[in-house]
Residue, then its C-alpha position, 0 to 999 in steps of 0.5 A: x458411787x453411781x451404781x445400779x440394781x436391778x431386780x425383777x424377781x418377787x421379794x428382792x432386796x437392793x441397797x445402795x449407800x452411793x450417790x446418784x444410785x439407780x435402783x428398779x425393782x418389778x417383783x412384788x414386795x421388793x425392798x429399795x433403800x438408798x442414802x446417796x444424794x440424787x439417787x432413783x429408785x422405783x418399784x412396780x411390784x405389789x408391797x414394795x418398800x423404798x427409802x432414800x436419804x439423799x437429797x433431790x431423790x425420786x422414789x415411784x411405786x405402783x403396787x399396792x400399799x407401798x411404802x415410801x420415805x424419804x428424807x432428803x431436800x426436794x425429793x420426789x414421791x410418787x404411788x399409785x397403788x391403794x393404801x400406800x405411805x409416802x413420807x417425807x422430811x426435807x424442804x421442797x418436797x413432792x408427794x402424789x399418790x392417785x390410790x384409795x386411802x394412801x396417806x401422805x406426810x411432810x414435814x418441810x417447809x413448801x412441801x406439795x402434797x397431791x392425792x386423787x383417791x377417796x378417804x386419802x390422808x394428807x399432812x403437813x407441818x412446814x411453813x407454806x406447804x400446799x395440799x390438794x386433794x380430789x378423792x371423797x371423804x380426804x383429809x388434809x391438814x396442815x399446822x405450817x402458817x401459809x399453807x394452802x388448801x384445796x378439796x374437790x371431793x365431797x364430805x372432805x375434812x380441811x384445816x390448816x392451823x397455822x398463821x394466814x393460811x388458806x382454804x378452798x373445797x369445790x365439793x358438796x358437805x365439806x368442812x374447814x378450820x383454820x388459824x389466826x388470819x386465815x380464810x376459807x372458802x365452801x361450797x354449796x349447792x342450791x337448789x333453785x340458784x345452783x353452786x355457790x361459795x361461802x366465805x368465811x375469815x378469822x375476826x369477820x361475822x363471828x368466825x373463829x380460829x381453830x373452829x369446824x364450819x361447814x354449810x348449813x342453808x347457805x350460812x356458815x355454822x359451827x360443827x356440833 
């Protein structure tokens, strides 16, 4: 319980079954795994892999496409490299990743999922999960009812299945769906009076659940 590891070599692997382990890691496409609860592991090398199945775990990695699991309760993720993995299966947890293309995956209740790089991927399936996502062309989904949506990347694709969840994108050419009793909110701009919001809820004018829409001349309209 409670051990160490450190290696800054290329290719290294450690191991840690304890609790409360700590685990670092500076070679490129190093290899950290971790079971024990509350345990830290962090690798800045290029391919690197870390899995945790502790609870309350901390897993951070800079290089390029890493990958991260973790399994445990409010555990924390984090990557900055392009194309990076980061998944996670207890409630409360955390994932960020500020590179291109990284994909994010969680699966427990009031998960928060935060990606700032183009064509990200974001999910969600726990109950009052948040996703926010500010890169282009980002994808966020979420089935969990009460789970809230944010985009500020243009042409970004939206849609939360769930009961009462709701939806916002401050970007141009973005898209929404969303289950009984949500709501969402697009933005547009014009050209005469400049941005604006159109708002859109399940049952009101002719809005659908589990429908594309997206702005067409100021109104909301089906995606065919």
């Amino acid at each position: 319980d409670g051990s160490k590891l450190a290696a800054s070599g290329n290719a290294s692997k450690l191991a840690a079954s304890g609790y409360a382990s700590n685990l670092a890691a500076s070679g490129n496409a190093s290899k950290l795994a971790a079971s024990g609860n509350g345990s830290k592991l962090a690798a800045s090398g290029d391919g690197s892999k870390l899995a945790a199945s502790g609870n309350a775990s901390k897993l951070a990695a800079s290089g390029y496409a890493s990958n991260l699991a973790a399994s445990g309760n409010a555990s924390k993720l984090a990557a900055s490299g392009n194309a990076s993995n980061l998944a996670a299966s207890g409630n409360d947890s955390k994932l960020a990743a500020s590179g291109y293309a990284s994909k994010l995956a969680a699966s427990g209740n009031d998960s928060k999922l935060a990606a700032s790089g183009n064509d990200s991927n974001l999910a969600a399936s726990g109950n009052a999960s948040n996703l926010a996502a500010s890169g282009y062309a980002s994808n966020l989904a979420a089935s969990g009812d009460g789970s809230k949506l944010a985009a500020s990347g243009n042409d970004s694709n939206l849609a939360a299945s769930g009961n009462g969840s709701v939806i916002a994108a401050a970007a141009h050419g973005c898209r929404a769906k969303v289950g009984q009793k949500g709501a969402f909110a697009l933005a547009y701009y014009d050209q005469d009076t400049g941005w604006d919001f159109v708002i859109g809820k399940v049952g009101v004018n002719g809005i659908k659940a589990d429908t594309w829409y997206e702005v067409k001349g100021g109104k909301l309209v089906e995606v065919t």
